[in-house]
N, C-alpha and C positions, 0 to 999 in steps of 0.2 A: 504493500500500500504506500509505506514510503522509504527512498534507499537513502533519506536523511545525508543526503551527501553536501557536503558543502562546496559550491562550486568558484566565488572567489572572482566568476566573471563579472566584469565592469559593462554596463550599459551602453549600448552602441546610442549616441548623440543624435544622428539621422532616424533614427525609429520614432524619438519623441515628438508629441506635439508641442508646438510655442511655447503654451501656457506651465507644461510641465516642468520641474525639477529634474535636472539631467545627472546630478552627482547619486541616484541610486532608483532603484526601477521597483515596481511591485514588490511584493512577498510571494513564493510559492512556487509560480505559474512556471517560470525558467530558474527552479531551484536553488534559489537562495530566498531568505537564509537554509531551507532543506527544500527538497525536493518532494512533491507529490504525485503519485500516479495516478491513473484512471480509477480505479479500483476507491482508492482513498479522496477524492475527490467525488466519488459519487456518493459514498457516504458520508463526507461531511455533508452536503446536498442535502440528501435525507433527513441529516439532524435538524437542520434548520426547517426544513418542513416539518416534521415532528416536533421540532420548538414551538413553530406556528400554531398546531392542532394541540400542544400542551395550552398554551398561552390563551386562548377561544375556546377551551373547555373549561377551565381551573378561573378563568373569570366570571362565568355565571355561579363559580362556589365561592368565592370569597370576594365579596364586593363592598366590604369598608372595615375601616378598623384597619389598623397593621396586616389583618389578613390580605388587604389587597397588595400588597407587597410579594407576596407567593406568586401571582400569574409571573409578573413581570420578569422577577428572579431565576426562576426554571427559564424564561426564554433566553435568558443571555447565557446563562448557565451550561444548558446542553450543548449547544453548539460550539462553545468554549470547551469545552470539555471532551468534546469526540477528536475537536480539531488537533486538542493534544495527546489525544490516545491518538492519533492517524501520524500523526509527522514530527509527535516528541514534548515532552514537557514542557518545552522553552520556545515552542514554534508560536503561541499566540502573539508572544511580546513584539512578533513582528509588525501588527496592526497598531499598535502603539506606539510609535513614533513622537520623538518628542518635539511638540513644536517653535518656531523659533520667531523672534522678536516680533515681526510686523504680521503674524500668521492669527492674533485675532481683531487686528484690522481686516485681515481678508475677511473672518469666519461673520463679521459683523456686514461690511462688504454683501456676499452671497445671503446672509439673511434679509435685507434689504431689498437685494433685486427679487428673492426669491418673494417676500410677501406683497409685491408691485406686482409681479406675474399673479399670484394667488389670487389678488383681489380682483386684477384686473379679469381672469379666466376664469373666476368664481361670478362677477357681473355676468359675464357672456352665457355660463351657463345655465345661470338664474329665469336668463331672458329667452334663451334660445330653447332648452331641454325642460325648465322648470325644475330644477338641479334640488333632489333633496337634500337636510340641512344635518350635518355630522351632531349624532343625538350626544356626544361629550358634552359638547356646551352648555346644552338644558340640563348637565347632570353637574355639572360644575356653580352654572346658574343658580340653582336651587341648591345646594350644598351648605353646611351649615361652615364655620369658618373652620374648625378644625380637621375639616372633613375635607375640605377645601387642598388644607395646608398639605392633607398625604394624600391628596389625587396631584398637586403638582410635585411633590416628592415619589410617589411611584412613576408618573409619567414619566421620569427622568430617566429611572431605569429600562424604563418601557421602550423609551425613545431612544439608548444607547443600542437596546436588543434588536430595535428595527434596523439601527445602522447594521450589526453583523449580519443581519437577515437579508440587506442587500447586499454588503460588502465581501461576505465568504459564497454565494454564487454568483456576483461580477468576477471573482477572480479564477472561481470553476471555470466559468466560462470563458474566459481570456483562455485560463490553460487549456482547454479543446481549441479553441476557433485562431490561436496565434500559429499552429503549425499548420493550421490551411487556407489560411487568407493574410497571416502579416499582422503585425501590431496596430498599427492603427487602425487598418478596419474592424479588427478584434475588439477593438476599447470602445467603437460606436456600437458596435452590435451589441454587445456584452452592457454597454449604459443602457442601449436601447432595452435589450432584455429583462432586465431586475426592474427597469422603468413600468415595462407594463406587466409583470408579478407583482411589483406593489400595488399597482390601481388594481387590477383583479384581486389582491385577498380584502380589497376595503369595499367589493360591491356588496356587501350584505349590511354595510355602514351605512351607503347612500343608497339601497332599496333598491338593488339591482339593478342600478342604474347603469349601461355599460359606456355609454355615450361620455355620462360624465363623469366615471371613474377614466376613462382611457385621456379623455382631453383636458381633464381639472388636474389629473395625479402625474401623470406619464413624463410630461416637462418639469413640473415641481421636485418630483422625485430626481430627475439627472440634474436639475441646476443644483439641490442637495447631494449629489455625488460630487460635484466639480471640486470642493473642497479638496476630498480624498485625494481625487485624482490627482491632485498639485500636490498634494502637501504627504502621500502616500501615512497620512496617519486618522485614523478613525477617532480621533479625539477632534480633529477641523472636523467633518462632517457632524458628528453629533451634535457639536457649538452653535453651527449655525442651524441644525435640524429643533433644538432646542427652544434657541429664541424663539422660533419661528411659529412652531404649536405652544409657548406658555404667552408670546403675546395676542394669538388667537385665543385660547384659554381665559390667559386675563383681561380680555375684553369680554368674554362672558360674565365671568364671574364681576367683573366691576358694573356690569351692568344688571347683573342679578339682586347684588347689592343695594344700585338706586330701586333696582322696583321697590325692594321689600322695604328699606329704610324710609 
């Protein structure tokens, strides 16, 4: 599954796009820091879809109190966890990269463009589709304040578990589609990819709505990858995945506030 080899090779320059960091490439995909096979790659894959279906069962059972803390934690949990039974105790640390001076001006940057695209894709779909309304909000809305305090304290974990949940199958997918098409076709495809797996696990959120999961999520979700992809660390993506849903959040909940106040 994996022959943990340490390969040592340096990143060819020409393969990158502009916006990319040329001093170190991926984790995994071309084996550093170890290498994964196919085998091993296809069950990480499956954990995180099985984190998914842990995460969407275990939240209809614990849904306040420190209990809700449980869904979230299994999800980041398993996939973390297989990824180091498959390529080695030390191979997660490779997503955590540490990031450097001017990297959460970027991360604030991309939360920016990203909730301009939101609003503005969320108008169009309101008017166009009659785009139903993500029922967090009415749960946050009505929430009492302590209640409040550990829905955006689980969410946080919730919302780091969704970055691996696209991050460890973008990079599956890089590793198949880079030895038959080339890197950078691999990295649009591979964006493209997890772009429209995140809107399809959230049509049961917007009432099957396929139209406006595919056109409300599928960009939102890559301009939330572009982080990573610079910054090749899952701490940028989260930062700006973060803002992003707690100042949707906290406009519910501040508006729940005025009703009831």
């Amino acid at each position: 599954m994996s022959d943990r080899t340490m390969t040592g090779a340096k990143p060819d320059p020409t393969e990158f796009f502009f916006f990319e960091r040329k001093d170190y490439d991926f984790p995994y995909y071309r084996g550093n820091p170890v290498a994964i096979g196919p085998g091993g790659w296809l069950i990480v894959m499956a954990s995180v879809a099985l984190a998914f279906a842990v995460l969407i069962t275990t939240q209809q059972m614990f849904t306040s109190g420190l209990a809700r803390f449980i869904p979230p934690i299994l999800f980041t949990l398993i996939p973390l966890t297989v990824l180091a039974a498959v390529a080695g105790r030390s191979a997660p640390r490779a997503l955590f990269r540490r990031l450097r001076k001017w990297d959460p001006v970027m991360i604030v940057g991309f939360f920016v463009l990203n909730f301009a695209v939101t609003f503005i894709l969320g108008t169009l779909i309101v008017k166009i589709f009659h785009g139903a309304q993500n029922p967090a909000g009415d749960i946050v809305a009505n929430a009492s304040a302590v209640e409040r305090v550990l829905f955006f304290a689980a969410s946080l974990v919730q919302l780091f578990g969704e970055e691996l949940f696209t991050i460890l199958p973008f990079l599956g997918f890089l590793y198949f589609l880079d030895r038959v098409v080339g890197r950078k076709t691999a990295i649009c495809i591979a964006s493209l990819g997890v772009g429209i797996i995140f809107a399809l696990i959230h049509l049961p959120t917007y009432q099957w709505n396929v139209p406006q999961a595919l056109i409300g999520l599928v960009p939102i979700r890559i301009i939330l990858l572009f982080p990573f992809l610079i910054t090749r660390s899952i701490w940028a993506s989260t930062g700006a995945h973060v803002l992003n849903d707690w100042v949707i959040f906290g406009g519910a909940a501040l508006q729940g506030s005025l009703e009831t106040g």
